[in-house]
DRENVOBA-290545 format. One line per 8 residues: number of its first residue (from 1); their letters; for each residue x, y, z of C-alpha. Coordinates in pm, whole numbers, plus 50000, padded with zeros to 5 digits. Last residue first. Layout:
N
NUM> a> X,Y,Z  ...
// end
This chain:
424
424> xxxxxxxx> 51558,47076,55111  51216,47069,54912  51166,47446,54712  51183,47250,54404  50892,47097,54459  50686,47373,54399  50556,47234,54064  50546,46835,54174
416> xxxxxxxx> 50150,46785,54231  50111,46999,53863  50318,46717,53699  50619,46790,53530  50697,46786,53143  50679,47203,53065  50454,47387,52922  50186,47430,53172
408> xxxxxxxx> 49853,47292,53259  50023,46974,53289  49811,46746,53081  49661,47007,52797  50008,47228,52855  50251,46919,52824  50054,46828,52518  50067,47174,52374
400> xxxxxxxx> 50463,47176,52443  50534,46844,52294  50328,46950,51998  50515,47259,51955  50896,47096,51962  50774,46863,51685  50650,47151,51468  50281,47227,51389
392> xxxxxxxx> 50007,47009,51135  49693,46955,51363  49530,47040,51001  49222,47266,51175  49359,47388,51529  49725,47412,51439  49775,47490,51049  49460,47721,51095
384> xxxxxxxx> 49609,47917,51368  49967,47963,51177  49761,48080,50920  49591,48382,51125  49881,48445,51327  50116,48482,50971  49832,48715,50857  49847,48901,51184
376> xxxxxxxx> 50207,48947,51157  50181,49081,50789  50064,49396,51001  50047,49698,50784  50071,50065,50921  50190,50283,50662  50556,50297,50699  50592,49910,50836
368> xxxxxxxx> 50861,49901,51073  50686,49852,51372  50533,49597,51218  50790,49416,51057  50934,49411,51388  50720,49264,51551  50893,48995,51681  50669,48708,51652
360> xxxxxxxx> 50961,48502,51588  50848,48385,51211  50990,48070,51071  50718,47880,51147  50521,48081,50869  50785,48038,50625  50854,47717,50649  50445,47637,50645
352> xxxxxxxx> 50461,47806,50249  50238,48075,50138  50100,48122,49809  49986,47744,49748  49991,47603,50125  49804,47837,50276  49666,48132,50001  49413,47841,49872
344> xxxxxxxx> 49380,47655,49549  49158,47422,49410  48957,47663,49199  48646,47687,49378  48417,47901,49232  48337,48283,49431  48026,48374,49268  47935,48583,48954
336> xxxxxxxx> 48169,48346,48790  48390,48592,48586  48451,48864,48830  48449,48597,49116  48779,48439,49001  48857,48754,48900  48831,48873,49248  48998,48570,49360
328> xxxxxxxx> 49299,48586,49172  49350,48955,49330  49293,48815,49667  49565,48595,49551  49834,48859,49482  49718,49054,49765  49802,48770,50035  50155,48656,49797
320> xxxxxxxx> 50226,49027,49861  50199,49003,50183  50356,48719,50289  50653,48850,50054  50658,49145,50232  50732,48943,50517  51002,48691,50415  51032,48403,50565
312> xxxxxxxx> 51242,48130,50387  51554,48174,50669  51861,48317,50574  51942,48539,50844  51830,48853,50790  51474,48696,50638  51414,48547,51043  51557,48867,51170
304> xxxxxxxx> 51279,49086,50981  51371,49427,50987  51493,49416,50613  51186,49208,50542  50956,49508,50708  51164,49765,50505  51109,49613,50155  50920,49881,50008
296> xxxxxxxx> 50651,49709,49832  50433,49977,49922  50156,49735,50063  49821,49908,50040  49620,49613,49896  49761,49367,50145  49652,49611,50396  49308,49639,50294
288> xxxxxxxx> 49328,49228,50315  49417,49212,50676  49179,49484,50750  48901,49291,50594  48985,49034,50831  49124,48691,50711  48910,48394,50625  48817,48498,50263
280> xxxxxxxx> 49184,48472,50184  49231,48151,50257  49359,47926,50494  49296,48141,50790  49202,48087,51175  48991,47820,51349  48677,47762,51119  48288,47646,51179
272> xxxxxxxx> 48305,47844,51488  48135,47598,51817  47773,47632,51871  47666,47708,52168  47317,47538,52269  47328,47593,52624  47618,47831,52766  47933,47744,52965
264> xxxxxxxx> 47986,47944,53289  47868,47628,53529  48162,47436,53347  48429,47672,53546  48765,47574,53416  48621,47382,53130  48385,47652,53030  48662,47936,53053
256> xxxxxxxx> 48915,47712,52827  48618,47664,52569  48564,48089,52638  48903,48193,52509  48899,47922,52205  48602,48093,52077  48629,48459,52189  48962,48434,51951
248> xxxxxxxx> 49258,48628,52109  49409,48959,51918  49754,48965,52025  49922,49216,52240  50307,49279,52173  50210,49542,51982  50046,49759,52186  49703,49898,52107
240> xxxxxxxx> 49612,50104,51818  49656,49880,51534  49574,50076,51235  49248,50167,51107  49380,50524,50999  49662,50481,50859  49471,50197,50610  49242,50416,50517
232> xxxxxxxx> 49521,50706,50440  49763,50433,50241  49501,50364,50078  49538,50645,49815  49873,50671,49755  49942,50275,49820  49761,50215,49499  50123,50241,49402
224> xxxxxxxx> 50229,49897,49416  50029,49896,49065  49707,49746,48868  49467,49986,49088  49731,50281,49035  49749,50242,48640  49408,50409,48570  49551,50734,48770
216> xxxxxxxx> 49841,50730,48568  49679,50726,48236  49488,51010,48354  49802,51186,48450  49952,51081,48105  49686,51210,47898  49680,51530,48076  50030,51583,48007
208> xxxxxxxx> 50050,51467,47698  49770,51688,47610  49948,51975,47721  50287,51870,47612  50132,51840,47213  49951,52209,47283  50280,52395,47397  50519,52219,47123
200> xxxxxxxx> 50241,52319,46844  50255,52662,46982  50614,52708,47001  50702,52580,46689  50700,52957,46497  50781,53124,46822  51106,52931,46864  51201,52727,47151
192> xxxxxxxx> 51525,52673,47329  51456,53029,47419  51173,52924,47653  51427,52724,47872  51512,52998,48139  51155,53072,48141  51097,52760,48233  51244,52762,48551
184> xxxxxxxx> 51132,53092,48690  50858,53141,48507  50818,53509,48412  51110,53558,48175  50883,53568,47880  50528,53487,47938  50304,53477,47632  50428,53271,47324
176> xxxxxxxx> 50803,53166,47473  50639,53080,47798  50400,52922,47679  50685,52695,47512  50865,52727,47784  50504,52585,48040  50492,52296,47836  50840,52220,47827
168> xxxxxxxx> 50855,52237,48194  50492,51987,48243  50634,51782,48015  50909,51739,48206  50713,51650,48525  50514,51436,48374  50808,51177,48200  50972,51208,48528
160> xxxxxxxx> 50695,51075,48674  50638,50810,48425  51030,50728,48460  50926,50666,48868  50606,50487,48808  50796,50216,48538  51082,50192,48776  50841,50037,49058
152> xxxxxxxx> 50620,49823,48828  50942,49655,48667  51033,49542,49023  50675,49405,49098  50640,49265,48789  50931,49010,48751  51154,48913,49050  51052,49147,49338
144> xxxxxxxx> 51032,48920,49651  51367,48792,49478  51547,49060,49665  51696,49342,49474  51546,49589,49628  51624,49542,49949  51945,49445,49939  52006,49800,49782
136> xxxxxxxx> 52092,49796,49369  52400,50047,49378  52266,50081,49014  51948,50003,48901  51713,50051,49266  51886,50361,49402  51975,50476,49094  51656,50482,49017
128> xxxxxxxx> 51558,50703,49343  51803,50940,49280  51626,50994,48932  51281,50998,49134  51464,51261,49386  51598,51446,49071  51282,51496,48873  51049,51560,49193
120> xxxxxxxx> 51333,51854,49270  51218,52055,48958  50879,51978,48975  50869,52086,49267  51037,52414,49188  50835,52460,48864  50528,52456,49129  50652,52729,49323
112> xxxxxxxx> 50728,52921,48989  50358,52878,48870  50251,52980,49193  50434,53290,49195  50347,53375,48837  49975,53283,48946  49993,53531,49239  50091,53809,49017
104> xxxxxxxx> 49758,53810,48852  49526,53584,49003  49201,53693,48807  49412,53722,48460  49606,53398,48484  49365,53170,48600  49225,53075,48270  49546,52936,48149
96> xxxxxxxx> 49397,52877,47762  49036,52818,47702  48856,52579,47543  48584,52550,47817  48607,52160,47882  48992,52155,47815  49064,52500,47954  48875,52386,48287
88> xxxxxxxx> 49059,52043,48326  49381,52225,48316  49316,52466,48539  49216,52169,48783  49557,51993,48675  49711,52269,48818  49650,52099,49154  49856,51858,49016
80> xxxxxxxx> 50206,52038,49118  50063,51980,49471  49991,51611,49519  50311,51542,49268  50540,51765,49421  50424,51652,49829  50490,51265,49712  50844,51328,49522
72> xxxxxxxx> 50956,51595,49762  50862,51397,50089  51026,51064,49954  51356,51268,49879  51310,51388,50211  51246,51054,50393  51519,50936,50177  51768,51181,50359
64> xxxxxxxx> 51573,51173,50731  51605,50770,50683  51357,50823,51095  51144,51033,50854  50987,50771,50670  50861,50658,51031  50634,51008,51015  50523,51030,50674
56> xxxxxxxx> 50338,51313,50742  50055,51251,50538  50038,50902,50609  50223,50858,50903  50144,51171,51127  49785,51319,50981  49666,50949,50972  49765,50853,51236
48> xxxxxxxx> 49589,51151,51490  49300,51085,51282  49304,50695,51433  49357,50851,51770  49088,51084,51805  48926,50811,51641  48967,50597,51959  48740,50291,51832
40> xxxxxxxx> 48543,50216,51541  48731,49906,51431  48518,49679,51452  48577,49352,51221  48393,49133,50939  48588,48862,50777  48713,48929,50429  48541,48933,50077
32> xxxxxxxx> 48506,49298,50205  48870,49379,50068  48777,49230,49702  48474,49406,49663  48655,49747,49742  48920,49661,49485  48647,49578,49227  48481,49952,49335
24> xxxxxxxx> 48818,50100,49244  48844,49930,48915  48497,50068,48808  48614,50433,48952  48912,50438,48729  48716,50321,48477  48467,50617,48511  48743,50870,48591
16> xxxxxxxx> 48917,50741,48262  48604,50751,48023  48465,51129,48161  48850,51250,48105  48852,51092,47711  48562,51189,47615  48565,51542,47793  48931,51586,47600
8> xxxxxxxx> 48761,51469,47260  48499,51714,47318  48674,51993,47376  48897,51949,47104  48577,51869,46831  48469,52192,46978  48613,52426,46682  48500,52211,46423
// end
């Protein structure tokens, strides 16, 4: 009888890893449904990103007050849950705080340091309600997040909370059995408990606790959140080169080369079997990783001038839509074996051509975008396919492409009349 405990907690910890890992994999499916696409280059680079914006949160930093609050919340729960390998040990062994004796002093300190965290992680995720629920910031209120995704955001903050606190009344009631005084937080709380409950208070927070960080880490693949552990991938195959430059199809660029010198042009080439995106399957794998790391933060729209001032476009929204049917497609594909068609695509069901001819090109979503998401190129990508395979673009365009396929330029004047403004 005395291992059922241990049992029930390697049950339960072997189950959750194991369907944690069985959504993962689905998420990794999903992102290589798109396009192939090197990124191998400058890695010196690439590391240099990831240290900087993902685990330095560098652009966070430019809100230095939310940054922090940010900072607290994301450095408290990475580090307060290295006790969770303590943890894991006493469950399998059926021990209690095995690290005490060996560490000595040094695990009162840590203890403490983590109490700290957990401390400030309570207020900055209270802060960060209020935030959302009460002054209610453009941002968030935005009908981007009507239903789930607005839910999903206060339901990972109160869970939080929810861990953090039971990781203080865990450690009083120890506290009150073993460790008076010794915690710095806690130990101001241990007399709130007596020694008769203290044990049975101590044990039901403990596997609470555990329970709930398990939980947690089962939620992330269904959440906004995921963006804790992708956000690191997706740092690090980030655009490298300058914004303003846009990735060119070899296609198109070498049909323009051929007719300007024919002698260039290849036997036998076959022209792509698709110009751009209309679904999800036509975009990059990096397009669709960073649908999947989106924090749902709202900053990109915020930058957007197009959203600013009225117009349909919102980019989170093109992002979200992006992840919300890659997400149909997996279980499309789930339950088919095979991808069947359903008679719906992310152009024209998800996202809307007002929206996409609504964007500037600005970039500023981009260079907004804490961990280093492009809904830019997604716009490019469906823009392309509106153009080159529907010949559906704006009135204004079409006079410009057909000035540029007779003219060679964009505006109405013949090539023979270009300079002849310099006559008289």
């Amino acid at each position: 009888m005395q291992y059922i405990p241990q049992i029930l907690f390697l049950i339960f910890t072997v189950f959750a890893i194991w369907f944690f890992s069985k959504n993962m994999n689905i998420i990794r499916r999903n992102i290589l449904l798109g396009k192939d696409k090197d990124i191998s280059d400058r890695k010196g680079e690439r590391w240099r990103n990831v240290l900087l914006l993902a685990f330095g949160q560098k652009k966070m930093f430019r809100y230095p007050l939310v940054a922090l609050l940010h900072f607290v919340v994301y450095a408290g729960f990475i580090i307060i849950n290295i006790e969770m390998l303590e943890i894991v040990l006493d469950g399998i062994a059926g021990t209690h705080r095995m690290f005490r004796e060996p560490l000595g002093g040094f695990y009162i300190f840590l203890i403490n340091f983590f109490e700290i965290l957990a401390v400030l992680v309570i207020v900055s995720c209270a802060v960060f309600l209020i935030r959302r629920n009460v002054i209610k910031l453009k941002r968030f209120i935005s009908h981007d997040l009507d239903g789930w995704p607005r839910s999903d955001a206060n339901y990972i903050l109160i869970t939080e909370i929810v861990l953090m606190s039971l990781f203080l009344i865990m450690n009083s009631a120890d506290a009150t059995l073993h460790d008076k005084g010794q915690y710095l937080i806690s130990g101001y709380l241990s007399p709130l408990f007596s020694g008769e409950s203290a044990y049975t208070i101590e044990k039901t927070a403990w596997w609470l606790h555990i329970i709930g960080v398990l939980a947690f880490l089962n939620y992330l693949p269904y959440s906004k959140h995921l963006h804790i552990i992708l956000a690191f991938p997706n740092a690090y195959y980030g655009k490298l080169q300058p914004l303003t430059e846009m990735d060119n199809m070899p296609s198109v660029q070498n049909e323009v080369l051929y007719m300007m010198q024919p002698e260039l042009a290849p036997t036998g080439d076959a022209a792509p079997v698709k110009f751009g995106a209309k679904d999800v399957q036509d975009l990059s794998w990096k397009n669709l990783l960073d649908a999947y790391s989106c924090t749902e933060c709202g900053r990109c729209s915020a930058a957007c001038p197009a959203t600013q001032t009225g117009k349909l476009l919102s980019p989170r929204k093109i992002v979200m839509d992006t992840r919300d049917r890659l997400t149909e497609v997996g279980k499309n594909i789930s339950k088919n074996g095979s991808f069947v068609d359903d008679g719906k695509t992310l152009l024209h069901d998800y996202i809307t051509t007002e929206e996409l001819w609504a964007c500037t090109t600005c970039n500023a979503c981009v260079k907004e975008c804490p961990v280093s998401i492009s809904p830019l190129d997604i716009i490019l990508e469906l823009r392309r396919s509106l153009i080159m395979e529907e010949s559906n673009a704006p009135v204004e365009w079409n006079a410009m492409f057909s000035n540029i396929e007779n003219n060679f330029a964009p505006w109405k004047l013949s090539p023979d009349d270009r300079d002849a403004w310099v006559n008289g």
